[in-house]
C-alpha positions, 0 to 999 in steps of 0.5 A: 281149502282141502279137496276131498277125492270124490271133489278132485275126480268129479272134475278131472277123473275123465282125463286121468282115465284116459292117459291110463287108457293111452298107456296102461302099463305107465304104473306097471311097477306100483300096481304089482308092488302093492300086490307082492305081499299078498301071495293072491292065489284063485278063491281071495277076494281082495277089495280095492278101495279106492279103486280109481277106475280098476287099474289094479284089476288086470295084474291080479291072478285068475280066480282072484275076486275082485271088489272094486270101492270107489266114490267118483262117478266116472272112475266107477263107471270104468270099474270091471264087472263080471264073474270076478269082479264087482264094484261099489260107489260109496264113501270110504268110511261108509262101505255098504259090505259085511264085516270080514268080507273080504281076505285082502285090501289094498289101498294105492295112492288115493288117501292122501286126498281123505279128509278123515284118515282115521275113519277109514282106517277103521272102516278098513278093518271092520271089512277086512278078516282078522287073518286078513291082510292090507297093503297100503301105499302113498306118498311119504311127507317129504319125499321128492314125490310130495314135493312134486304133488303139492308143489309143481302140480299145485303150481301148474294145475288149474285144480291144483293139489293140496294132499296130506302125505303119510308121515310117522304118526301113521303107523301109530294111527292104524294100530289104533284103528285095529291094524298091525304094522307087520312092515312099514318101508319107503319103496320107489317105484318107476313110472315107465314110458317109451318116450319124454314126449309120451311121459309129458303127455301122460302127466299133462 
């Protein structure tokens, strides 16, 4: 059976927020890996989806809107609000904003728990403007992090963890969905501790 991600966090997205609470610079490397390309500059309204609970909010440029899309109830819950930011709960193939609202997208280490890849690619692109830019970053079928995801997590966790990994269909995939590749590349970056104790407690 294939737990969806609104499945997966309705059970364990409290505790998932709470180690990025104990050590919210654990992810420094992804977050400002999947911003690079995007040159961000104040007025850019950038569209986070999933969002989790708005990580990716505090390495953005000042003036930067943010749009927080995030199915679970409790990371939405933890999603900033204010004059920059704003935040929707809601299926990620059915996003209650404008066609070309938004200027960028970025979609970090969430969809590999998305049952109908496809579908939201498209809904990706109907949100974003055709001079528009998305980023998108997950685990690579194969790679030691999949390896690790669906087989030492799958063994060790109580909930398990079943996802589908990106692969070479996937390029294929967004350009029919509407989107073109402009650079497709494994990237690795480090999660950062202080400490093996700090980095065990963190993943438990």
């Amino acid at each position: 059976m294939f737990d969806t991600y609104e499945d997966i966090f309705s059970k364990r997205a409290d505790r998932y927020d709470a180690a990025m609470a104990r050590w919210p610079d654990a992810r420094r490397a992804e977050f400002e890996m999947a911003l690079a390309p995007l040159r961000l500059e104040a007025g850019t309204v950038l569209c986070d989806m999933p969002a989790g609970g708005g990580y990716l909010y505090r390495y953005l440029p000042e003036g930067v809107a943010y749009v927080a899309v995030e199915p679970s109830e409790h990371f939405f819950a933890q999603c900033p609000t204010g004059p920059c930011a704003s935040r929707v709960r809601c299926p990620l193939t059915e996003v209650p904003l404008e066609d070309a609202s938004v200027d960028c997208l970025v979609s970090l280490a969430g969809l590999h728990h998305a049952p109908d890849l496809d579908a939201v690619f498209v809904e990706m692109r109907r949100l974003v403007k055709t001079s528009g830019r998305v980023v998108l970053a997950d685990v690579e079928v194969g790679s030691a992090s999949a390896k690790f995801l669906n087989g030492f997590v799958h063994a060790h966790n109580p909930l398990g963890h079943v996802g589908i990994f990106f692969d070479e269909d996937t390029p294929a995939r967004l350009g029919t969905a509407g989107l073109h590749v402009l650079e497709d590349s494994a990237v690795a970056p480090r999660w950062s501790f202080a400490s093996a104790e700090d980095m065990g407690a963190y993943c438990r």
